[in-house]
C-alpha positions as CSV (number, residue, x, y, z in Angstrom):
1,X,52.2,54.4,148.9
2,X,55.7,53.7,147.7
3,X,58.0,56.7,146.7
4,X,60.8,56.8,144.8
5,X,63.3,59.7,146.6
6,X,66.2,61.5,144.7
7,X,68.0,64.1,144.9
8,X,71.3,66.0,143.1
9,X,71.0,64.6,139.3
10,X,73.0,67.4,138.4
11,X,72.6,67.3,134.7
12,X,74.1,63.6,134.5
13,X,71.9,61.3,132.3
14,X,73.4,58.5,132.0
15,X,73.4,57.9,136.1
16,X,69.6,59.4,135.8
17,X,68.8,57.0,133.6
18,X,70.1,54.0,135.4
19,X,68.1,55.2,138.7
20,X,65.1,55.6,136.6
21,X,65.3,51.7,135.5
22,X,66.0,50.5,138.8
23,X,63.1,52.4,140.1
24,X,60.7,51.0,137.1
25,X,61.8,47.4,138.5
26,X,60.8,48.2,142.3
27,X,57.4,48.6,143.7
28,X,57.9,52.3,143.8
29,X,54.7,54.2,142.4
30,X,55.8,58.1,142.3
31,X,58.9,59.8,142.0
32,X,59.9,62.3,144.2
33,X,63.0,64.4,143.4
34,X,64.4,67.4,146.2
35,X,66.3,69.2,143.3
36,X,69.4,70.3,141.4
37,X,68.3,68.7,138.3
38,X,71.0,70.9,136.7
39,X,74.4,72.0,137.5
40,X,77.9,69.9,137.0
41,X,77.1,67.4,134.4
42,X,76.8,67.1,130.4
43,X,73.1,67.3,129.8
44,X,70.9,69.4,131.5
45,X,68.0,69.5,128.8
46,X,67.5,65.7,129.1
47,X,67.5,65.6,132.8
48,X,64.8,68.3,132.8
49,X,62.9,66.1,130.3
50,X,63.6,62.7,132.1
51,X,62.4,64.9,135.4
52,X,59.5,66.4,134.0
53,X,57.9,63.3,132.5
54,X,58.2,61.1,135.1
55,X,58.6,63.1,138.7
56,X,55.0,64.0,140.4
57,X,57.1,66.5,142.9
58,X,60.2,68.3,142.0
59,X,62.0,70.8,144.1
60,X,64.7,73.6,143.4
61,X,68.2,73.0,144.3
62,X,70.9,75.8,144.3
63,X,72.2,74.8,141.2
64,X,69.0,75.4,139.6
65,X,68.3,78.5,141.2
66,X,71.8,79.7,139.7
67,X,70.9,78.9,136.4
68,X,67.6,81.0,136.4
69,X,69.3,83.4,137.9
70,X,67.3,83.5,141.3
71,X,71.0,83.0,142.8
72,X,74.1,84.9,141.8
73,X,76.8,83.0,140.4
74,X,79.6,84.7,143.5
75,X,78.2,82.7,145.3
76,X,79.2,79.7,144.1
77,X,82.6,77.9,144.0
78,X,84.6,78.7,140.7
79,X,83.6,75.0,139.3
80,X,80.2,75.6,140.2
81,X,79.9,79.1,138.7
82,X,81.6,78.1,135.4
83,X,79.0,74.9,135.3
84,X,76.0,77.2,136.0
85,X,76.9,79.8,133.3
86,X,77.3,77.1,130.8
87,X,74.4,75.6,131.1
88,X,72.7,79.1,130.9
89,X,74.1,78.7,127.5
90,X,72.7,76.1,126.6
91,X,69.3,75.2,128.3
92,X,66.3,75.6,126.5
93,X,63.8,78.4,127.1
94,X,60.6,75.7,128.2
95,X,63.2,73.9,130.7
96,X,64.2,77.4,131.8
97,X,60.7,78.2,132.4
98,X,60.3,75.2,134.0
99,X,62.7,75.8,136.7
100,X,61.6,78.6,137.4
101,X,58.3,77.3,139.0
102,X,60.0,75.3,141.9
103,X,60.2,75.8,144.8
104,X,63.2,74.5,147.1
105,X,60.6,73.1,150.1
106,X,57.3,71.6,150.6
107,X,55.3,68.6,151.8
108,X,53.7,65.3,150.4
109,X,51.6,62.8,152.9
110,X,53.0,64.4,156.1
111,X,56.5,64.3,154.6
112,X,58.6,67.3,154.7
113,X,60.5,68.0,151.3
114,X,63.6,70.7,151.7
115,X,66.7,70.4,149.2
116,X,68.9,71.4,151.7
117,X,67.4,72.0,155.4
118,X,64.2,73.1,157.0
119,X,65.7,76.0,158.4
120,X,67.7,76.8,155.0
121,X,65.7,75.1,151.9
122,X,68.7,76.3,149.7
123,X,72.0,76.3,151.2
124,X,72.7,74.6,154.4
125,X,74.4,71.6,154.5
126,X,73.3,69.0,157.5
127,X,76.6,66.7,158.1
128,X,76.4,66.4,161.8
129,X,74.1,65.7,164.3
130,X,74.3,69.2,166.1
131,X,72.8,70.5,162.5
132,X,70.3,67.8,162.4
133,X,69.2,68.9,166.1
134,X,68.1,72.0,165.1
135,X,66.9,71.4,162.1
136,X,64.4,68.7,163.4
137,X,63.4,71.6,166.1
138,X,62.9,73.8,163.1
139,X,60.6,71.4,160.9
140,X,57.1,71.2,161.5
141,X,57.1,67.3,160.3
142,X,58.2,64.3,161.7
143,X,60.0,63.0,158.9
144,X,62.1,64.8,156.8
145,X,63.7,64.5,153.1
146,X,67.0,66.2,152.5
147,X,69.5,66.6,149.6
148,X,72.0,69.2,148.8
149,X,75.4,67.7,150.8
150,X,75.3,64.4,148.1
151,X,75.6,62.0,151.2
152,X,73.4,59.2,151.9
153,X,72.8,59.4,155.6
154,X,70.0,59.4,158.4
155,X,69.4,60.8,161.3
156,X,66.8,60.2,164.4
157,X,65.9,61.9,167.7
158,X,64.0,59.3,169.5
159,X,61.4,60.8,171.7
160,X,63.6,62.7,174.8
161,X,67.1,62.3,172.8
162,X,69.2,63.6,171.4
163,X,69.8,63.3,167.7
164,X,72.0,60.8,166.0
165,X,73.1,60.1,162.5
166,X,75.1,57.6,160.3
167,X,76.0,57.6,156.7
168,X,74.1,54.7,155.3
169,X,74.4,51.9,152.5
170,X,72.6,50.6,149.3
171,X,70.4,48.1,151.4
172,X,69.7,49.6,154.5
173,X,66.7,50.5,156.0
174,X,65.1,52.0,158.5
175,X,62.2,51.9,160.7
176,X,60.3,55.6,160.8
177,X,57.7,55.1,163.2
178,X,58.9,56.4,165.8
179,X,61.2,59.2,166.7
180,X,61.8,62.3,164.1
181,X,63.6,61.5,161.4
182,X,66.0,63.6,158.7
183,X,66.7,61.9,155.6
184,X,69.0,62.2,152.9
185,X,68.9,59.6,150.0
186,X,72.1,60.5,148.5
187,X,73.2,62.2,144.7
188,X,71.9,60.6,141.8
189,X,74.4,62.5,140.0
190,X,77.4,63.2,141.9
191,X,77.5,61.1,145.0
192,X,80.1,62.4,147.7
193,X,80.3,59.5,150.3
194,X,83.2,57.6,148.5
195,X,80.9,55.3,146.7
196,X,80.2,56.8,142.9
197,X,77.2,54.5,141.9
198,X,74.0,56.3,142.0
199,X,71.7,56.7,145.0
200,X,68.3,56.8,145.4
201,X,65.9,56.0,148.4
202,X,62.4,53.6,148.4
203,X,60.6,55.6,150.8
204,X,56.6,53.3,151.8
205,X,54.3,56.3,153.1
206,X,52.0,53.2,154.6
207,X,54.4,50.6,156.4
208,X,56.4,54.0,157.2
209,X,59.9,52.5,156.2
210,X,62.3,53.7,153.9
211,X,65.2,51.5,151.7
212,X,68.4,53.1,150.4
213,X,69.8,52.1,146.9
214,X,72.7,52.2,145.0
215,X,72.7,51.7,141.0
216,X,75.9,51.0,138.7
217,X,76.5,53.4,135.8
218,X,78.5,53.6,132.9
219,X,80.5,56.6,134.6
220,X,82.9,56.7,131.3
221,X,79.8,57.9,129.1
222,X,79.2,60.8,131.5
223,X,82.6,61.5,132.0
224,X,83.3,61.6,128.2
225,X,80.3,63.6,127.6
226,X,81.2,66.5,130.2
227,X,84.6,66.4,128.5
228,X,83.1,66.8,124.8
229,X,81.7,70.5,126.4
230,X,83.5,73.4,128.1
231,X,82.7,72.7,131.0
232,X,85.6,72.0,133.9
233,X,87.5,69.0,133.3
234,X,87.7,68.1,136.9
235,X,83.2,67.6,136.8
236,X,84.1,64.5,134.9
237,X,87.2,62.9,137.1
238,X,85.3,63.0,140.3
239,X,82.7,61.0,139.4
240,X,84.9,58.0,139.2
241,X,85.7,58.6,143.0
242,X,82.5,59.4,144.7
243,X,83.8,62.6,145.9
């Protein structure tokens, strides 16, 4: 089966949307998202939507778990904090509902699934191989989906190695069938590798390869639309940077 991987849409719908049509136009036959469908941008209500109707597995992320209140808001950065609280504001009840049934790990066809780490579904961010090694040693599968740090990047132990990891491209891709593997496909949302166009990953469950993507976006519409709310006007710059 081909899967369709994202992560970190953080409430932006125009960059949502623009993954979803380059995903309708690949082979890719389910979605998988590893959460923070909320958080940072403009328009968390149609991002739930957009999720809901066409994701067969969605995950918490942080930023979700903020706005439902399952995380307090000290322990977020003052941008972060001010982001969840708004969309507390103005989230529907169903979507609120709704996020409150995930979960921030799980598993699909032998594939781990952790928004942040398998030994920390919620917060830790893996940037280095040291954290990779002992999250692989943590994780019960061989292959594992990350999000959280908004970096597309891989990392492999091959069998009696050490781990090692690079940030990765829209085009690459990689060979999973050997070694253990720790994936991130990037932010849909908010990327923070330098490159702003939305990521996504084509992950084949049979051929046991995975692609990485990168989509263009009309970053002025979500910029203008975070700047038509209260949230903090610095949400909508970054975007144009990747950071």
């Amino acid at each position: 089966m081909r899967v369709a991987i994202i992560s970190d849409i953080h409430a932006n719908r125009h960059a949502f949307e623009a993954v979803l049509a380059d995903v309708a136009a690949s082979p890719a036959e389910e979605l998988w998202c590893l959460g923070d469908t909320v958080g940072y941008g403009a328009d968390p209500n149609e991002c739930c939507a957009l999720v809901r109707r066409n994701a067969a597995v969605c995950l918490a992320g942080n930023h979700d778990l903020a706005v439902t209140g399952a995380l307090p808001l000290d322990e977020f950065s003052h941008g972060a904090a001010l982001a969840a609280r708004w969309t507390q504001d103005v989230i529907t009840e169903d979507h609120l509902e709704w996020l409150r049934t995930l979960e921030p790990s799980g598993a699909e066809d032998d594939v781990g699934l952790y928004h942040a780490s398998p030994r920390d579904p919620v917060w830790e961010y893996v940037l280095s191989s040291l954290l990779a090694e002992l999250c692989l040693d943590a994780a019960p599968e061989r292959v594992c989906l990350v999000g959280h740090s908004h970096v597309a990047l891989s990392f492999v132990r091959p069998d009696g190695e050490v781990a090692t990891g690079e940030p990765r491209r829209g085009g690459d891709a990689l060979d999973l069938r050997a070694g253990e593997w720790l994936i991130n496909p990037g932010s849909v949302g908010q990327p923070r590798d330098g490159d702003p166009r939305a990521a996504w990953l084509e992950l084949d469950t049979d051929a046991v390869q995975a692609t990485y993507h990168r989509v263009d976006y009309e970053i002025d519409r979500a910029a203008k639309a975070i700047a038509e709310t209260d949230l903090p006007e610095h949400l909508a710059r970054r975007l144009y940077v990747g950071q």
